[in-house]
N, C-alpha and C positions, 0 to 999 in steps of 0.2 A: 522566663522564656528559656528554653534548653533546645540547644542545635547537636545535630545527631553530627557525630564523628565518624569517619570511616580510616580505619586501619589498614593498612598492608602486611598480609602473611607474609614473614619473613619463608624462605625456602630456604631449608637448613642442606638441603642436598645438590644445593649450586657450589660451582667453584668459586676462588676467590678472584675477584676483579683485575688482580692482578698479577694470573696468569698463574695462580695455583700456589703459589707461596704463600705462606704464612705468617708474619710479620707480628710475631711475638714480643717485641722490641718494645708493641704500644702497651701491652698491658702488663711487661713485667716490675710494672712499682705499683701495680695494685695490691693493697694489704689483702692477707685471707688469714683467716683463724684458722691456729691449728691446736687440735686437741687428742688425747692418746684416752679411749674408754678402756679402764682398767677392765670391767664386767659390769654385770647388772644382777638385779635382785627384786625379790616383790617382799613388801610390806603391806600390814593393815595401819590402818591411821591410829588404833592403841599402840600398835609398837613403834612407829615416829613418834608418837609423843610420847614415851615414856625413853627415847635416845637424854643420854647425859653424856657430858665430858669423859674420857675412856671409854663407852661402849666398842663393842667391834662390830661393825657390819661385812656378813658375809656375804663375798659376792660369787657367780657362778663361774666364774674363769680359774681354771687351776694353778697350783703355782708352778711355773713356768711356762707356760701357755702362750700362745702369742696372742697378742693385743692388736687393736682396728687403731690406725692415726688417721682421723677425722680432719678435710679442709673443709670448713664451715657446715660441719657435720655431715660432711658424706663421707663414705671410708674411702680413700685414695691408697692406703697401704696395711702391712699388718708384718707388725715385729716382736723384738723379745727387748722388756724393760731393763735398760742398765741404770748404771751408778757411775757419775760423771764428777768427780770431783764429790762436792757437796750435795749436787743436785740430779734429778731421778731424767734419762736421758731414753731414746728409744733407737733400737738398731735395727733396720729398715733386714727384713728377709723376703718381704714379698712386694709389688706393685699390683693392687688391684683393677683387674681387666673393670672396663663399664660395659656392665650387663646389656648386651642389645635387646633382652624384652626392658629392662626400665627405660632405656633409652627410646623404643619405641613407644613407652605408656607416654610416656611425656610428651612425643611428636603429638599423637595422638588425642591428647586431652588439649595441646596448643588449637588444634586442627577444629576441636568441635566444641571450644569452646563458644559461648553464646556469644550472638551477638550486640553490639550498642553500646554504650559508655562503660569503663572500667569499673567495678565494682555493682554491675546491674542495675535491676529496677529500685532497690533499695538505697542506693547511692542517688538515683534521682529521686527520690521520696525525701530524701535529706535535702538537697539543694534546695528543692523545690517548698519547704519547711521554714529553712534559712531566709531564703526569698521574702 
């Protein structure tokens, strides 16, 4: 038997209940990964498998270039790679604005996504299997 759920759109463009403040306090001990994308490259699947110890992969960022620093792989910033002691460090020269059309893709795809259980009809095909 499967009982239908019904959800509440969140409204991302209400104030906060508490009179417009922000209360960053609750989620600042949440971990996020951070990561610094040197560059990127294309290969064929002969030239990964023919990679050995020593090869060099070249990537398409030049040297000295600045790099994208990734919080859970979105770019949130973009700086120049130092040398920190022993270890390879990153010195922050820009803060990435967020883009208002991706921000509105995502309102958007929130807004018309389907409706009915999370994961669709196929996720009740499953239960309904299990059962």
């Amino acid at each position: 038997m499967t009982e239908e759920i019904e959800y509440e759109q969140l409204d991302r463009t209400a104030a906060p209940a508490n009179g417009g403040a922000v209360a960053l306090d609750r989620v600042g001990d949440i971990p996020m990964q951070l990561s610094v994308e040197l560059g990127r490259t294309q290969a064929t699947v002969s030239e990964v498998l023919t990679l050995a110890p020593g090869a060099v992969v070249t990537l398409d960022t030049l040297a000295g270039e600045e790099v994208d620093l990734l919080a859970n792989g979105t770019a949130i910033a973009r700086g120049e790679v130092v040398v920190v002691g022993d270890k390879l460090g990153l010195r922050v020269k820009e803060i990435v604005e967020v883009e208002s059309d991706a921000l509105a893709a995502q309102e958007q795809t929130a807004q018309t996504a389907p409706d009915g259980p999370p994961g669709g009809a196929d996720a009740e095909a499953e239960q309904s299997l299990a059962a």
